[in-house]
C-alpha positions as a Python dict, from the first residue, in 0.01 Angstrom:
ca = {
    (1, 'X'): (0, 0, 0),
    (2, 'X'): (283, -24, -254),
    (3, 'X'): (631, -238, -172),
    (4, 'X'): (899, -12, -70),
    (5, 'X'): (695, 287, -53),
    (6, 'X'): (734, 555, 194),
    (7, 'X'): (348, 639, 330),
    (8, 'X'): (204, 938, 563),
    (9, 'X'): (-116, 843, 774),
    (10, 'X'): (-312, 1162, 889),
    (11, 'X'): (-625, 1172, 1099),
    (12, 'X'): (-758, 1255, 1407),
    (13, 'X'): (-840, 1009, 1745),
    (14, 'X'): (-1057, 759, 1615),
    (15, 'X'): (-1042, 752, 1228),
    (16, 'X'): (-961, 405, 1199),
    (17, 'X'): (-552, 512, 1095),
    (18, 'X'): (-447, 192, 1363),
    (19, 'X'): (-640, -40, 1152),
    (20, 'X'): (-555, 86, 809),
    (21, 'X'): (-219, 32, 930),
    (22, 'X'): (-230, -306, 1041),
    (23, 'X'): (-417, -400, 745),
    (24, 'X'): (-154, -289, 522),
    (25, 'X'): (132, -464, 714),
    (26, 'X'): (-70, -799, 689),
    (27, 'X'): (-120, -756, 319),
    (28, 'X'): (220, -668, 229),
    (29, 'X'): (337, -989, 374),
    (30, 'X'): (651, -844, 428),
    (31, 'X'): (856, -1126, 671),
    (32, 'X'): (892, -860, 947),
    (33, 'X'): (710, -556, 1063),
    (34, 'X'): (828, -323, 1335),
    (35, 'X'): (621, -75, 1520),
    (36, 'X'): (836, 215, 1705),
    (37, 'X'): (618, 412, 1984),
    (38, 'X'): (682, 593, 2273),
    (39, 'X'): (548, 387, 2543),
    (40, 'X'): (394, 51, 2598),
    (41, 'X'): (83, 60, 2852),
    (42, 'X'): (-166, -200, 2869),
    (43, 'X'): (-428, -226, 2598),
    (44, 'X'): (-187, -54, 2370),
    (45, 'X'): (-357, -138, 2031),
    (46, 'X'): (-33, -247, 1899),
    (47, 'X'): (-54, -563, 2083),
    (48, 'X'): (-235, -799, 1870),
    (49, 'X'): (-317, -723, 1527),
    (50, 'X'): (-662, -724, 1560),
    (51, 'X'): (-885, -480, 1340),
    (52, 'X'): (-1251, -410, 1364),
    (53, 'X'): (-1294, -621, 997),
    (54, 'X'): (-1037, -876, 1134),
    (55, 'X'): (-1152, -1003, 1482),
    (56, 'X'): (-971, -1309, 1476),
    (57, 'X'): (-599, -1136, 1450),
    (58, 'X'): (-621, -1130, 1781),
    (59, 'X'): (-456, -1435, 1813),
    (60, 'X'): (-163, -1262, 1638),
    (61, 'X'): (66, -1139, 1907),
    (62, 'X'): (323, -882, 1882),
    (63, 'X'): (644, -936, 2064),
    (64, 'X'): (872, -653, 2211),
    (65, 'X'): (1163, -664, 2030),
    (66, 'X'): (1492, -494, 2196),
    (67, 'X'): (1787, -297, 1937),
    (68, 'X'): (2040, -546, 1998),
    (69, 'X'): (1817, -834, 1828),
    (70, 'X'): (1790, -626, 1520),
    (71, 'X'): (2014, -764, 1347),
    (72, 'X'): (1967, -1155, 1457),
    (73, 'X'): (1547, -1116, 1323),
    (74, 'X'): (1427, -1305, 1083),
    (75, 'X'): (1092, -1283, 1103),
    (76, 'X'): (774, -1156, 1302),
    (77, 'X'): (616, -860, 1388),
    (78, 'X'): (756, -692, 1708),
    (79, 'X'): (744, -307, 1892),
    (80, 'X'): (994, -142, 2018),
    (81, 'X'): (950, 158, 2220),
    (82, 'X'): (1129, 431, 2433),
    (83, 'X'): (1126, 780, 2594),
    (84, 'X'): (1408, 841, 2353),
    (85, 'X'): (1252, 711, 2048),
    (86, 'X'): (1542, 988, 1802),
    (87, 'X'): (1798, 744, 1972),
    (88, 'X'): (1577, 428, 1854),
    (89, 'X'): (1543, 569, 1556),
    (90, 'X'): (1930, 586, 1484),
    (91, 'X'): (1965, 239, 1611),
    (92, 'X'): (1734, 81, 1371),
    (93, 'X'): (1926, 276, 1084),
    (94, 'X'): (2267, 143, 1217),
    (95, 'X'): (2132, -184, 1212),
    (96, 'X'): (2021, -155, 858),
    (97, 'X'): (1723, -362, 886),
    (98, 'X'): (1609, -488, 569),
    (99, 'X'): (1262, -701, 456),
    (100, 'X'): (1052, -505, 697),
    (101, 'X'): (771, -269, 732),
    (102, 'X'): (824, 34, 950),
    (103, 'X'): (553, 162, 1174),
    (104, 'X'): (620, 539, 1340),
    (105, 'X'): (299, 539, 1566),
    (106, 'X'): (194, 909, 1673),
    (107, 'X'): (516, 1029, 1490),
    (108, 'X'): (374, 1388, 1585),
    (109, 'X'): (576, 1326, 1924),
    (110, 'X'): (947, 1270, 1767),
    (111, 'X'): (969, 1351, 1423),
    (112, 'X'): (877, 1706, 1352),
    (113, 'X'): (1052, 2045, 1180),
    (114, 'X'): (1396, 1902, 1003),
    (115, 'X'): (1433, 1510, 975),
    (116, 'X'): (1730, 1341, 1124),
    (117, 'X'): (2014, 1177, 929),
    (118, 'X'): (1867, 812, 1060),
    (119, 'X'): (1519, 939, 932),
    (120, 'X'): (1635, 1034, 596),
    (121, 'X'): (1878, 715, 582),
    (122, 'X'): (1587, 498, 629),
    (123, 'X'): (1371, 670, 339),
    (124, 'X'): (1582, 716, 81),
    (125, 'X'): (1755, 365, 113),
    (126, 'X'): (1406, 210, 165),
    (127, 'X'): (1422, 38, -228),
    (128, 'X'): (1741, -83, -146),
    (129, 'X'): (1676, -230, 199),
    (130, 'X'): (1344, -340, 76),
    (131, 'X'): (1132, -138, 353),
    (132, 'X'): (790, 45, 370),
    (133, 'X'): (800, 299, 611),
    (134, 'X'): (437, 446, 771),
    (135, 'X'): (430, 740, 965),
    (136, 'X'): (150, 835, 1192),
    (137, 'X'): (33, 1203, 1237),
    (138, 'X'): (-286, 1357, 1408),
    (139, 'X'): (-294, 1660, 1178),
    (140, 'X'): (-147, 1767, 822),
    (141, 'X'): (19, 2070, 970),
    (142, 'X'): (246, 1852, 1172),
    (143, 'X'): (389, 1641, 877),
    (144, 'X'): (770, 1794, 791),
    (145, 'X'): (794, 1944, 476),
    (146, 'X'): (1076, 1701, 452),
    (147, 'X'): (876, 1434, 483),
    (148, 'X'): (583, 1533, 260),
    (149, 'X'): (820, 1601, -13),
    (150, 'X'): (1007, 1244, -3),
    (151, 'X'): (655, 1021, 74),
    (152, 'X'): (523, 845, -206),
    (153, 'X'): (127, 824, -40),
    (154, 'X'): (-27, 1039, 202),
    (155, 'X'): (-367, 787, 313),
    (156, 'X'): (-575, 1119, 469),
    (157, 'X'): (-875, 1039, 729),
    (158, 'X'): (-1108, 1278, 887),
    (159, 'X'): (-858, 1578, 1056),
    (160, 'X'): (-918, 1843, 1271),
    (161, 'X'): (-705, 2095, 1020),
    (162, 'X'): (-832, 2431, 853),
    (163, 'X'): (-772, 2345, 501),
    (164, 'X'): (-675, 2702, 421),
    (165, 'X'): (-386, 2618, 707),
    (166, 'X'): (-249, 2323, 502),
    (167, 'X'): (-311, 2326, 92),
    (168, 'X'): (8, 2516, 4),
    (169, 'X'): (188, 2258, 234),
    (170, 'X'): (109, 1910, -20),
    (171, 'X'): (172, 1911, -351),
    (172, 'X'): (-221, 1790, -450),
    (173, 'X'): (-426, 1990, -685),
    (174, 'X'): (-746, 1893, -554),
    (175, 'X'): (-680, 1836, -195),
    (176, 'X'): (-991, 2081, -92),
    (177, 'X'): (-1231, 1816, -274),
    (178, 'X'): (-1107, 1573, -40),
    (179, 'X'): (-1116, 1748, 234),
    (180, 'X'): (-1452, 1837, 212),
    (181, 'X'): (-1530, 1503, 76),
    (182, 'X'): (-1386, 1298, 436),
    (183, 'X'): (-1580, 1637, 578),
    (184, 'X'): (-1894, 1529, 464),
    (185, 'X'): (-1854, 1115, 475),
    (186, 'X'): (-2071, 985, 761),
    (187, 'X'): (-1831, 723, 779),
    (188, 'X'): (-1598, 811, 1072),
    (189, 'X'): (-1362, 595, 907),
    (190, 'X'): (-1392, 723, 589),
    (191, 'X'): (-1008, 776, 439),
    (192, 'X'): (-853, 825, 69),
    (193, 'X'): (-516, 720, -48),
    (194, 'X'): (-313, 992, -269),
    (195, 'X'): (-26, 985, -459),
    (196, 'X'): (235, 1209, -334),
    (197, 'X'): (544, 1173, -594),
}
């Protein structure tokens, strides 16, 4: 994962897309990382940053962070969550939180069909704030347009999509190749990173 760059995570239940993510947040070594969900129920994975090759991040808690402390952090990595996560969304642009990693876990459930003014703020300023933004999906056909045509990576696991549903939707000439490459892998957690713009 590149600084400042704006990255789509697609796969199905299972694929490993948690873990990628995690991993990436730990190697950016950005000071702060926020994940934004909808809920927080117990044995959420976001909890700890443990990882099936990383065991011992256990011991790395994540904090629930609440949008009035926005812009008092400094440093660690924290959730915030809400049935209203569009209104969360606007309140981490308002803040203008900078250094940090953004985390939209299962953004299938709030960011969909035309992006918001926060969601675009937070892209298109992410140089300038110095943020990476990751955005969780189950499927290719639920990525925004939008979204596809502003990302700089789209990191693709294993998906339940009909490819002939989805190719004229990303901009990637040999997107049927992969698809029927993560098809094939035996490796549920098979995955490949593509350049998007």
């Amino acid at each position: 994962m590149h600084i400042n760059s704006v990255s789509i995570i697609v796969g199905r239940r299972g694929s490993g897309k948690t873990d990628y993510g995690k991993e990436s947040i730990m190697k950016l070594k950005l000071p702060k990382a926020l994940i934004v969900d909808t809920y927080d129920a117990t044995g959420q994975p976001w909890r700890t940053m443990e990882t099936y090759l990383h065991p011992e991040w256990k011991n790395i808690k994540t904090g629930v962070i609440e949008m009035d402390q926005l812009k008092r952090w400094r440093k660690g990595i924290y959730r915030a969550f809400s049935s209203n996560p569009k209104e969360l969304i606007e309140k981490i642009d308002r803040s203008k939180v900078k250094n940090v990693c953004i985390v939209f876990e299962d953004a299938t459930k709030y960011i969909y069909g035309k992006l918001s003014e926060s969601v675009k703020n937070l892209v298109y300023d992410s140089k300038q704030r110095n943020l990476n933004i990751i955005f969780y999906y189950h499927s290719l056909a639920a990525v925004p347009l939008d979204l596809v045509r502003i990302a700089d990576f789209l990191v693709l696991h294993k998906t339940g999509d009909n490819i002939k549903n989805v190719k004229g939707r990303y901009p990637i000439d040999d997107l049927e190749e992969v698809f029927e490459f993560l098809k094939a892998s035996d490796n549920q957690y098979e995955r490949v990173l593509i350049p998007l713009n």
